[in-house]
C-alpha positions as CSV (number, residue, x, y, z in Angstrom):
1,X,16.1,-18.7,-15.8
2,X,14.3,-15.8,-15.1
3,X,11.4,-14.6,-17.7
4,X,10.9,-10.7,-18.4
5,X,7.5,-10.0,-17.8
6,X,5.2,-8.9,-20.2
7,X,3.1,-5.9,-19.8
8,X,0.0,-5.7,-19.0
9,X,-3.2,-5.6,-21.9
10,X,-4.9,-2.9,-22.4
11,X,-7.9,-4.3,-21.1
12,X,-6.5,-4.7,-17.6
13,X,-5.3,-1.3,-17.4
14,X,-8.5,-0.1,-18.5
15,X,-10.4,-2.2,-15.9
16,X,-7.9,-1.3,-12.9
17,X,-8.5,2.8,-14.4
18,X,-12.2,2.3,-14.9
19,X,-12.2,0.7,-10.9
20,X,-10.2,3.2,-9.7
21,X,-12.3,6.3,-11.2
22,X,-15.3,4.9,-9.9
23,X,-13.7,3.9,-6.0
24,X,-12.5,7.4,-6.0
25,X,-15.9,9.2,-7.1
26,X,-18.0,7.0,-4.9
27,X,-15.5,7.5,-2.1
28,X,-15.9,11.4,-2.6
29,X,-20.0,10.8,-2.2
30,X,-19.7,9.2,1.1
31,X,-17.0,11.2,2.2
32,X,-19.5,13.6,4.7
33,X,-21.6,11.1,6.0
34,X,-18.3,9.1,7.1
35,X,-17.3,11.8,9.0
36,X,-20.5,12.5,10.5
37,X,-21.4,9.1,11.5
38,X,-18.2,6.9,11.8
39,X,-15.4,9.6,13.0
40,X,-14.9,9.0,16.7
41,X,-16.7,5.8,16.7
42,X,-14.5,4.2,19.7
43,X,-12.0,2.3,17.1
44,X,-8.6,4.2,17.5
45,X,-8.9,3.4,20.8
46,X,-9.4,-0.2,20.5
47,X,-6.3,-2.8,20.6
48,X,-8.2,-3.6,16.9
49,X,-7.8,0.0,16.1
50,X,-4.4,0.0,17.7
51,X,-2.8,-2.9,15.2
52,X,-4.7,-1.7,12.1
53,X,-3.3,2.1,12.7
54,X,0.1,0.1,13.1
55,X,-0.4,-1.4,9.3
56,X,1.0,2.2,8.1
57,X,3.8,2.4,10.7
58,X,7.5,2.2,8.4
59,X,9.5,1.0,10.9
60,X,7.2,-2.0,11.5
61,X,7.6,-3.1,7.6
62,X,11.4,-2.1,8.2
63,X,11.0,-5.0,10.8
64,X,9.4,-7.5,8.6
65,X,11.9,-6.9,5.8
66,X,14.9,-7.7,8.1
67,X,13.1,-10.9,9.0
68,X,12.3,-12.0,5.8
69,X,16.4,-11.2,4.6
70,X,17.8,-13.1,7.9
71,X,15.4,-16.2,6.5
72,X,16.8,-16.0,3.1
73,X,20.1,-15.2,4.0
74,X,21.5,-18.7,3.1
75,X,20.2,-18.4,-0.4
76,X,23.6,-16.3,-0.6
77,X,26.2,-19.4,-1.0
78,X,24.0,-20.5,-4.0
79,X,22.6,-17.3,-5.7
80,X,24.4,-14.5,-3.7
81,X,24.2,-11.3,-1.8
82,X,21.9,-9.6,-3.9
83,X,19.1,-12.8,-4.3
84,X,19.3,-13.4,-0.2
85,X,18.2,-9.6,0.5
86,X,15.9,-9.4,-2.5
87,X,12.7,-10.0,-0.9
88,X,13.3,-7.9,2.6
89,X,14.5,-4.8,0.8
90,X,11.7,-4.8,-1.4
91,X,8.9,-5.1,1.4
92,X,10.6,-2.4,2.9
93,X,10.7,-0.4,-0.2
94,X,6.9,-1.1,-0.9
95,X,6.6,0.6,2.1
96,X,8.4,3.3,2.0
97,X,7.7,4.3,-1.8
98,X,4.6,4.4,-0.3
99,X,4.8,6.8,1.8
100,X,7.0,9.1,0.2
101,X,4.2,9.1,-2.6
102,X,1.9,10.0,0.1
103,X,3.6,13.2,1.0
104,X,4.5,14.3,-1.9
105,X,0.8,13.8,-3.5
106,X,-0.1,16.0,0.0
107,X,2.2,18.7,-1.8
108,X,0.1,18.6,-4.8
109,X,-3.9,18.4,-3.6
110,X,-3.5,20.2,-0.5
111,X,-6.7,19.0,1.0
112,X,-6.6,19.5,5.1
113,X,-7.4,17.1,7.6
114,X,-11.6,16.4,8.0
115,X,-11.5,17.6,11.9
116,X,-9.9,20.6,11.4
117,X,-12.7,22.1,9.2
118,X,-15.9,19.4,10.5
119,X,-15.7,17.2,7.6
120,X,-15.6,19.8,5.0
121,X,-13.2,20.3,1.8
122,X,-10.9,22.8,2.7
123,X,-7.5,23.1,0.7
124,X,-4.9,24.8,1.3
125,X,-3.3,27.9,-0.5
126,X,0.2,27.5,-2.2
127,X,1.1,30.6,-0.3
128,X,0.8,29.3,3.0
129,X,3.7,26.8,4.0
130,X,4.2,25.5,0.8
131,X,6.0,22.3,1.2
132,X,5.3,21.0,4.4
133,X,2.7,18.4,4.6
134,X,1.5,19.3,8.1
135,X,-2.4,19.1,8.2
136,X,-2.7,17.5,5.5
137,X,-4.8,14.2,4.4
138,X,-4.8,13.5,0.7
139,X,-3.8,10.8,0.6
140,X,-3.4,9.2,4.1
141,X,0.4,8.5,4.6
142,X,-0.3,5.5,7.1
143,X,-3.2,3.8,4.3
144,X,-0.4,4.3,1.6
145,X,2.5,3.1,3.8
146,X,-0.2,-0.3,4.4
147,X,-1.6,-0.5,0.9
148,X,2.6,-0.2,-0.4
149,X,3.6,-3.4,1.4
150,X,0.2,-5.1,1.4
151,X,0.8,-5.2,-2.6
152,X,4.7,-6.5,-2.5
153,X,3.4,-8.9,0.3
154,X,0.3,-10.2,-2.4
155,X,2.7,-10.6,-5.3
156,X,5.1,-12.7,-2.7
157,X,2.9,-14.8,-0.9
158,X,-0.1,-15.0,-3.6
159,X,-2.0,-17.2,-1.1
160,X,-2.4,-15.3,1.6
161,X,-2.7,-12.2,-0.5
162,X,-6.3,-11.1,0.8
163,X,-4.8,-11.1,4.3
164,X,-2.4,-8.6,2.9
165,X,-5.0,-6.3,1.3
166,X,-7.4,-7.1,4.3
167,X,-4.8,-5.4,7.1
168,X,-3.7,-2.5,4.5
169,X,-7.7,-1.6,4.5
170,X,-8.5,-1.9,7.9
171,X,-5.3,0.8,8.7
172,X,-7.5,2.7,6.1
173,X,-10.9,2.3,7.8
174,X,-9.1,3.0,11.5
175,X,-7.8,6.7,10.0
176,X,-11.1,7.2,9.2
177,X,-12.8,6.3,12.1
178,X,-10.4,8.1,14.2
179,X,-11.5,11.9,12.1
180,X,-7.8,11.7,10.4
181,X,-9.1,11.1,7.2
182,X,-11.9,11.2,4.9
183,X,-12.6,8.1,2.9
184,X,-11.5,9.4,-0.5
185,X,-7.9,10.0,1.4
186,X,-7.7,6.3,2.1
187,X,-9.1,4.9,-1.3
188,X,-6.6,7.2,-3.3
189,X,-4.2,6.1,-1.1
190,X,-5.0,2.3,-2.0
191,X,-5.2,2.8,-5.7
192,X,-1.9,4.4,-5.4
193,X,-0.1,1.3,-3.1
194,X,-1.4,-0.8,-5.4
195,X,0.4,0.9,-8.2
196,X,3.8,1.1,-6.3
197,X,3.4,-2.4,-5.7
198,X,2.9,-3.5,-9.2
199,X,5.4,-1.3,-10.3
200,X,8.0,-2.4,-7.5
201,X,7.2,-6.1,-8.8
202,X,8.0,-5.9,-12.3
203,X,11.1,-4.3,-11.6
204,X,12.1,-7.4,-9.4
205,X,11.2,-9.5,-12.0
206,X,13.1,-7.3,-14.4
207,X,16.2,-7.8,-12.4
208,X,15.9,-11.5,-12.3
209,X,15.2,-12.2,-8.9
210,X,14.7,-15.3,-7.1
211,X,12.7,-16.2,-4.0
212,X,13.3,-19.5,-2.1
213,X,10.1,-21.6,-2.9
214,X,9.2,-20.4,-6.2
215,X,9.6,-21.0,-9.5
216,X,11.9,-18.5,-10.8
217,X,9.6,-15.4,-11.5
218,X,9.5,-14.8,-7.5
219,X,5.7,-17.2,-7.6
220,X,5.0,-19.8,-5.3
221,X,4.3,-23.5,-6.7
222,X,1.2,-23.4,-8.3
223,X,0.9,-19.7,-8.8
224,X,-0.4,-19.0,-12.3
225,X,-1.3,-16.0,-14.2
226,X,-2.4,-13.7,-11.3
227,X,-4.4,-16.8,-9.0
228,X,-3.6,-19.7,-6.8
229,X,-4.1,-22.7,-8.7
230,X,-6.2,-25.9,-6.4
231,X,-3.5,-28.3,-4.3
């Protein structure tokens, strides 16, 4: 039987805020000297750059979630439809809540894209194309696209979580290195995916989901209270 979770203390939400705040500031300090001395720095061009740019790419999670329903597909004779597609369509809507977020939080800050101005804040008027997020980069749609699955993809597979959050911030760090982005975009963008992802995961538990492999709650063996207990 599947528990409803309980909400997070105070405390945590006060840490994850207090984090956040400070990520975002320090992010803002460094913001000009990123551009200056790490834009263009030969990444995007790399096969590394390449596959971390590819982290923030929708259809590639779209991919992954159909692979991950085809291997729980026969979960359906003993828990059903719903339970065996569980897992895939939430990865894919990590993602993709993700990067809707993204462009609709472009709507809001307006902030354009580093290169176009040399790595200085220029924003936007709400005269001038007012709902199209051309040109704009707060926050980067490919970071939050990364960050949104990386967090569905930590809650699922625990273990293995800071692989997760290790590709979702090297799609960050290749936007930035390629002028796309300053390094506030990609930090707002990862505080946000997080948030999508936590939020995403509650609602799975909510709706009494069940993963093959874990223990009810959508946990592997072992998994308790937020860690990976020893073997």
């Amino acid at each position: 039987m599947s528990a409803t979770p309980s909400p997070p203390s105070r405390a945590r939400l006060l840490r994850f805020a207090m984090a956040s705040a400070a990520a975002v500031v320090l992010a803002h300090l460094v913001d000009r000297w990123a551009f200056v001395h790490l834009a263009d720095a030969g990444l995007g061009g790399s096969d590394l750059g390449r596959m971390m740019r590819v982290m923030g790419f929708l259809p590639l999670w779209a991919t992954a979630g159909l692979a991950l329903a085809l291997h729980d597909w026969p979960l359906r004779a003993e828990r059903g439809t719903r339970a065996a597609l569980a897992r895939g369509v939430l990865l894919l809507l990590g993602a993709g809540l993700g990067g809707l977020a993204a462009e609709l939080l472009k709507l809001v800050f307006r902030r354009e894209r580093p290169r176009a101005h040399a790595g200085e804040y220029v924003f936007r008027a709400w005269s001038e194309r007012p709902l199209s997020t051309g040109g704009l980069a707060l926050p980067s749609s490919h970071a939050l696209v990364a960050w949104g699955a990386a967090a569905v993809l930590a809650h699922m597979f625990p273990r293995a979580r800071w692989v997760w959050y290790a590709l979702a911030a090297g799609c960050g760090w290749a936007r930035v290195a390629a002028g796309a982005h300053f390094v506030s975009d990609v930090v707002v963008s990862c505080v946000v995916g997080l948030l999508v992802g936590e939020g995403l995961w509650r609602w799975h538990l909510r709706r009494g989901e069940e993963g093959p492999g874990t223990d009810g709650l959508g946990r592997a063996p072992g998994w308790r209270r937020g860690r990976a207990s020893a073997p």
